[in-house]
C-alpha positions in Angstrom: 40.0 48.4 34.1 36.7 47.1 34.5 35.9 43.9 36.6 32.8 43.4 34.9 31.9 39.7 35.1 31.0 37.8 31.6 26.9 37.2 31.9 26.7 35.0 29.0 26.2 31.4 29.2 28.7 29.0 27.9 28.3 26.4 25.7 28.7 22.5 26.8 29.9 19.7 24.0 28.0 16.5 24.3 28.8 13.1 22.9 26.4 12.6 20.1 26.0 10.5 16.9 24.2 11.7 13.8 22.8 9.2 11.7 20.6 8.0 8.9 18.0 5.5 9.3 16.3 4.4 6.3 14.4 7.9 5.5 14.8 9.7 8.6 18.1 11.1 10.5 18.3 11.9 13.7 20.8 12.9 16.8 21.4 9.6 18.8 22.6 9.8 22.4 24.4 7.7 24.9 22.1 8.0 28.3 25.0 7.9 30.4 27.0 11.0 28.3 23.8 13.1 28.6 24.6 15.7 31.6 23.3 14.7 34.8 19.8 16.1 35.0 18.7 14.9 31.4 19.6 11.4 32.1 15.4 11.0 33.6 12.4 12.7 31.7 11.4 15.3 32.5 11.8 18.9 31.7 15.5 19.6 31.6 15.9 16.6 29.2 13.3 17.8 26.9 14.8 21.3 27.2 17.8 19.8 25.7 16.8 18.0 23.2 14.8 21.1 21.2 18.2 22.8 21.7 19.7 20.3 20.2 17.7 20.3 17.2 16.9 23.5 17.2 13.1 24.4 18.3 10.8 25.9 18.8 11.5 27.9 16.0 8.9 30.0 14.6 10.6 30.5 11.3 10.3 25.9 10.6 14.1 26.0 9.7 15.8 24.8 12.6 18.6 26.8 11.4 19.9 27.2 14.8 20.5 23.1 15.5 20.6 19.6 14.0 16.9 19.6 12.6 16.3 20.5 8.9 13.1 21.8 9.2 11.1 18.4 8.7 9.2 16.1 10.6 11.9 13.4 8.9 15.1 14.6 10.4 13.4 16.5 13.6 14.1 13.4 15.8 16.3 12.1 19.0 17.0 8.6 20.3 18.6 8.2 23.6 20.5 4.6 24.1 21.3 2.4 27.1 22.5 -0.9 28.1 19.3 -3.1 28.4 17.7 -4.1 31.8 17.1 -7.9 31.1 19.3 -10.5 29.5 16.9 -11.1 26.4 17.7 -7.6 24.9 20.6 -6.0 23.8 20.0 -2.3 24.2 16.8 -0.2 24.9 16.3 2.8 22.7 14.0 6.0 23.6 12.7 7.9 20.6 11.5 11.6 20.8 10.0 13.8 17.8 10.4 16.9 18.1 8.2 19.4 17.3 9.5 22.3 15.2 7.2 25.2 15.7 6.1 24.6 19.3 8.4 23.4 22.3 7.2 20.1 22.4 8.6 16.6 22.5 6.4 13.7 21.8 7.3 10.4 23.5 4.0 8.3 22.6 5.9 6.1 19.7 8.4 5.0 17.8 10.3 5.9 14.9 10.3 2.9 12.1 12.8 4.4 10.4 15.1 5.2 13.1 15.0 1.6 14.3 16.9 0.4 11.2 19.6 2.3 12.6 19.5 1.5 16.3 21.2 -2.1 16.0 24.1 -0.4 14.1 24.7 2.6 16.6 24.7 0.8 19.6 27.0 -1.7 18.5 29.4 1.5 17.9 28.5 2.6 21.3 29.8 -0.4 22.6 26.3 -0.9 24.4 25.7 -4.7 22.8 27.9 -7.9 24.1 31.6 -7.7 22.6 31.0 -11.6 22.3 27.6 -11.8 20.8 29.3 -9.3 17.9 32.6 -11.1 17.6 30.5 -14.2 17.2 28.6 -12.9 14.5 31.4 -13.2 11.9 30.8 -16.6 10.0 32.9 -19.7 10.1 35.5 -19.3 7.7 34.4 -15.6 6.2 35.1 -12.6 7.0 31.5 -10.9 7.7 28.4 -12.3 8.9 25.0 -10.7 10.6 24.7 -9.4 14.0 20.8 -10.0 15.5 20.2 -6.5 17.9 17.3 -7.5 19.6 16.3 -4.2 20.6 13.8 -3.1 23.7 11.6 -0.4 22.2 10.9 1.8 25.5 8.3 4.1 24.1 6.0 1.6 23.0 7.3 -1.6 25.2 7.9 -4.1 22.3 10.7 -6.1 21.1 12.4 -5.0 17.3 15.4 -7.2 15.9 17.8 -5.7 13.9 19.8 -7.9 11.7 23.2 -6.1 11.2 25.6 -6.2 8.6 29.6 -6.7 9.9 32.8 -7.8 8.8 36.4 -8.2 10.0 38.4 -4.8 9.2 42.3 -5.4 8.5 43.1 -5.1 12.1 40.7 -8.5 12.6 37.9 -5.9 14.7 34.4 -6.7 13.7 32.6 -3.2 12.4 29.0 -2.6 11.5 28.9 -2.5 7.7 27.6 0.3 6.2 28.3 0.9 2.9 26.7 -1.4 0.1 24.1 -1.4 -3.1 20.6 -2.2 -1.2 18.8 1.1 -2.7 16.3 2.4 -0.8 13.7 4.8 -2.5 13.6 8.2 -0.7 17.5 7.7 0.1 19.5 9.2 -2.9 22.9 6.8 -2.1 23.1 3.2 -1.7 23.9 1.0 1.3 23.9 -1.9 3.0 20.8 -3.8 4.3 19.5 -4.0 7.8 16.5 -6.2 8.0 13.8 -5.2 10.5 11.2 -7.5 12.2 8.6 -5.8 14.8 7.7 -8.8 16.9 4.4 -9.1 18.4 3.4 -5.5 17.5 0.6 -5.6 19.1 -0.6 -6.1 23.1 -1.8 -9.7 23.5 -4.4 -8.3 25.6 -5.2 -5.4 22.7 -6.9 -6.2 19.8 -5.1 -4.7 16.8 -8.6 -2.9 15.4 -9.2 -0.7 18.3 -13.3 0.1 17.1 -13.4 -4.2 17.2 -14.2 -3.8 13.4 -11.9 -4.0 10.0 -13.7 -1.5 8.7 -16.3 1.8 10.6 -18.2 4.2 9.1 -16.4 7.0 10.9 -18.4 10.3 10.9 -15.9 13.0 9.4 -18.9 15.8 9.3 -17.3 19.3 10.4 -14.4 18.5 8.0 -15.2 20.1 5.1 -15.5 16.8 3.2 -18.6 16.3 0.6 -20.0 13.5 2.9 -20.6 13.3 6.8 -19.4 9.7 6.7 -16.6 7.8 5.1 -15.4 4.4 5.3 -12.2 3.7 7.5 -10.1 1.3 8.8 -8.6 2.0 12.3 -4.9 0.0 13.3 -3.1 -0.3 16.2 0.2 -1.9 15.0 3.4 0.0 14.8 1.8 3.3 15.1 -2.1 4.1 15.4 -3.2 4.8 12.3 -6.1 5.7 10.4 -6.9 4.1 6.4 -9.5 6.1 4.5 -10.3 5.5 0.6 -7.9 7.9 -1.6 -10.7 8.7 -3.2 -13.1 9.7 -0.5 -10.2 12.7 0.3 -10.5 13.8 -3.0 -7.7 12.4 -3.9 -6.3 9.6 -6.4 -3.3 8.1 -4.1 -0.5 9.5 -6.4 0.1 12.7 -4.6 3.6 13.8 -4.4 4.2 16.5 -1.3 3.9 19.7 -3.7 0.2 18.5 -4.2 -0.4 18.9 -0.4 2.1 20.6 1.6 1.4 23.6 0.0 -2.9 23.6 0.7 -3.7 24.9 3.6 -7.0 24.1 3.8 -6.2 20.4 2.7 -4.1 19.9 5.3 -6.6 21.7 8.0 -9.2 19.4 6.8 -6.6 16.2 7.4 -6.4 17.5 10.6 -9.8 17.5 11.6 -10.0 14.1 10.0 -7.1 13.0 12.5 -7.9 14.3 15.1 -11.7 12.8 14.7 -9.8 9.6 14.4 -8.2 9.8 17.6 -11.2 10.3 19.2 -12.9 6.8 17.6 -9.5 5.2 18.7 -10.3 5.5 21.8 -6.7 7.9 22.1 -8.4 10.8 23.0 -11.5 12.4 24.9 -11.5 15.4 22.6 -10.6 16.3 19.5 -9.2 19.2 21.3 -6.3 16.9 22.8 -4.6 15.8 19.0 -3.0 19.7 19.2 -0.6 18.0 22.3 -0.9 14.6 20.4 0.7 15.2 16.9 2.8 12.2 16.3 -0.6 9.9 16.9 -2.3 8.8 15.4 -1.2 9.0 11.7 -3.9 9.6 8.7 -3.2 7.8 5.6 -4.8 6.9 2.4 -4.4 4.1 -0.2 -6.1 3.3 -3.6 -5.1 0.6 -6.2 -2.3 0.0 -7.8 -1.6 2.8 -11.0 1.4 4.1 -12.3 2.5 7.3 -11.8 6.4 9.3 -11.6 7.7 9.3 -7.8 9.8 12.5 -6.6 13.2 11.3 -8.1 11.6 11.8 -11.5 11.8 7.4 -11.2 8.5 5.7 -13.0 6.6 3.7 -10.8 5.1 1.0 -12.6 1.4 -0.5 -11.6 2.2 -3.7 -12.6 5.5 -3.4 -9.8 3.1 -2.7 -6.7 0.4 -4.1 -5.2 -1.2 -0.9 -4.3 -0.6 2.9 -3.5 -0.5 4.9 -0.1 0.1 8.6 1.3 0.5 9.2 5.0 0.6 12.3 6.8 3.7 13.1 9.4 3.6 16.0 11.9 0.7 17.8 9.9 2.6 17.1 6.4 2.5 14.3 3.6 5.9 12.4 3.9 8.0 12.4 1.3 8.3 8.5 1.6 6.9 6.3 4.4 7.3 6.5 8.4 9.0 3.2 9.5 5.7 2.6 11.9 3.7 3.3 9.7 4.9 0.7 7.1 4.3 -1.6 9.8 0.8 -0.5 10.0 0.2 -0.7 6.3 2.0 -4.3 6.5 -0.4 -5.5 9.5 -3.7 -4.0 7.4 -2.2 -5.8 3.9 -2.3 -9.5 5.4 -5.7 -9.1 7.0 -8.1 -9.8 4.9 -11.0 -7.5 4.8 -9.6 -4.1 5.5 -9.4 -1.0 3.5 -5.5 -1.6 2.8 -6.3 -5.3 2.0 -8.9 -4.2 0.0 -6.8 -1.8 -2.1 -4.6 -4.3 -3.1 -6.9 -6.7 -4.7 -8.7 -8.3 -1.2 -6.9 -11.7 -1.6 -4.2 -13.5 1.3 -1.4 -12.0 1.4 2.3 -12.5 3.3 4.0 -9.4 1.7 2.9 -6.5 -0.3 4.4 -3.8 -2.3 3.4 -0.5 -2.3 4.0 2.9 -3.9 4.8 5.7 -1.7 6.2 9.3 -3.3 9.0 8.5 -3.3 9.2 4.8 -4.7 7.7 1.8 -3.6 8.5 -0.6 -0.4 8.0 -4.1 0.0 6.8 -5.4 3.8 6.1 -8.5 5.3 3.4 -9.7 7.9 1.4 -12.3 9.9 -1.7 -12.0 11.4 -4.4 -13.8 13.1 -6.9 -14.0 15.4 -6.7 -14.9 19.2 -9.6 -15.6 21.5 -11.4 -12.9 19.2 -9.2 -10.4 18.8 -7.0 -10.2 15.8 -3.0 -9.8 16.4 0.4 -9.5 14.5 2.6 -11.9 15.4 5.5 -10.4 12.9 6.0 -7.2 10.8 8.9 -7.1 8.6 11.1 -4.7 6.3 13.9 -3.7 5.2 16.0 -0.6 5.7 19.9 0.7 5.7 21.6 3.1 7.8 24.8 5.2 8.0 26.6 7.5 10.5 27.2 10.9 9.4 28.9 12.5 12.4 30.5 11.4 15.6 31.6 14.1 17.9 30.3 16.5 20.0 26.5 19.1 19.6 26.8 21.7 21.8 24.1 23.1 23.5 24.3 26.7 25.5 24.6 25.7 29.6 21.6 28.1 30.2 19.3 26.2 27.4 18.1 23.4 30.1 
């Protein structure tokens, strides 16, 4: 008989939580279940996590793990028990890349957030008192307020919760409802989102100083060396540009770009010069190691047009229309951060995104996106100079799919 030894690697099961949150899903983690050495950053964690979800993967399936083969669902968020008493949890958010073995850990997921409140209150990570004293007087549901520690970015998110008394008197995070949420086929309930103070007090939220640069896109293969753009820092850096100076109309559905290459290598380009007039990087060089910032978007004015679902989007219903790029691709709806972005552009009056929609004051806008439209709040003003957002708001719904364990091969990390 042979005494060969077995050379393969086994596989380890780890605690995790798949979810929906608003158009994204992602694998959510425990810190304290991760193993040992993937409980600090570093390379075994991030090892781990493309195993996880399946990447690198040269083929952009992520057959082999939890991702589906888009920037929407190619996402982790690790959970812990919050280090001060004015926070409930803090929450880590990675994108994954899915071509290249690559995790970016410069921002946050908007759409994710909606279900961070939700999943650490399953966890058991927020205050059994703070939840039990959520349920109303007299009812039998009520709102739970997550104020939530965004690590990646160092800001405060509240998430307004949805829960109710079960028949064995247990408070649970609602779930189910009939908020509809364009870009999510089924119904849910509501979690309202605020981003609080979105931007550093000591930053001013137009990084150039101006609402609106000529920004010098020659080398892009545009028809012009210079367009006009506005620059934001709120939520997620982004860059605004004029539908229209893309070559574009603002109705675009992902068919219309996905597919052209050389659209999306001039977008690039474009981003990637926009980085560099942030201020984010020294070379356009650096945005290949740099693809979850800054984001390139357009808008235009409001005009009808059919979303995705086949659902007419009305131009009397919106305020104004806007596209944004995700991980080198149009999204099929709207990044989370970046709907705070287009929220914090809308109420200040003067830039591009103001400008689409009609150039007036506004508190909330409405926009079209491919998939549908979304309504977003926001204050701004101007301190000692700078302008700031004071409040972003939105809302979002989220659901678990799975709870159990991902495995992962012990040799992967």
């Amino acid at each position: 008989m042979s005494n060969n030894k077995n050379t393969f690697a086994p596989q380890l099961s780890i605690p995790a939580t798949y979810m929906r949150g608003g158009t994204s899903k992602g694998t959510f983690f425990k810190l304290s279940d991760l193993p040992e050495r993937c409980q600090v950053a570093g390379e075994s964690r991030d090892k781990f996590l493309l195993r996880v979800i399946g990447s690198p993967d040269p083929y952009g399936k992520q057959i082999d793990g939890l991702g589906n083969g888009s920037s929407s669902t190619s996402k982790t968020v690790i959970l812990s028990p919050a280090d001060d008493a004015s926070h409930d949890v803090n929450y880590l958010f990675g994108q994954v890349n899915i071509a290249k073995p690559m995790i970016d850990w410069a921002g946050n997921c908007g759409n994710l957030t909606a279900a961070v409140g939700a999943c650490a209150i399953n966890m058991e990570l927020v205050d059994a008192d703070k939840i039990n004293n959520s349920i109303n007087d007299n009812a039998d549901s009520g709102i739970c307020e997550v104020r939530i520690w965004q690590e990646n970015i160092g800001k405060t998110i509240i998430a307004h919760v949805p829960v109710y008394l079960d028949t064995q008197n247990k408070v649970q995070v609602q779930e189910t409802g009939d908020f509809e949420l364009d870009g999510v086929t089924f119904p849910a309930a509501e979690v309202k989102i605020e981003f609080i103070d979105p931007v550093d007090a000591t930053s001013d939220m137009f990084p150039t100083g101006n609402l609106v640069d000529d920004f010098d896109v020659s080398g892009c293969g545009l028809t012009t060396d210079s367009v006009k753009a506005t620059f934001i820092s709120a939520g997620i850096p982004t860059i605004f540009i004029k539908a229209e100076d893309l070559g574009f109309n603002g109705t675009e559905l992902q068919g219309d770009v996905n597919s052209d290459s050389e659209t999306l290598a001039k977008l690039e380009m474009i981003r990637a010069k926009g980085g560099v007039a942030m201020g984010l990087f020294k070379d356009v060089s650096e945005a290949q190691t740099s693809q979850h910032i800054p984001k390139i978007a357009w808008v235009g004015a409001a005009q009808s047009y059919t979303a995705s679902s086949g659902k007419s989007v009305d131009a009397a219903e919106i305020d104004l229309v806007v596209r944004a790029m995700s991980m080198g691709q149009l999204h099929h709806a709207m990044m989370g951060t970046a709907a705070v972005a287009i929220a914090a552009a809308a109420t200040t009056q003067g830039t591009l995104v103001n400008e689409a929609a009609g150039g007036q004051k506004f508190n909330e806008v409405r926009f079209g996106h491919p998939s549908g439209t979304l309504l977003v709040g926001g204050k701004t003003e101007q301190v000692d100079g700078r302008w700031q957002a004071k409040k972003v708001s939105m809302s979002r719904s989220a659901r678990r799919i799975m709870v159990g364990g991902v495995f992962v091969p012990a040799d992967a990390f």
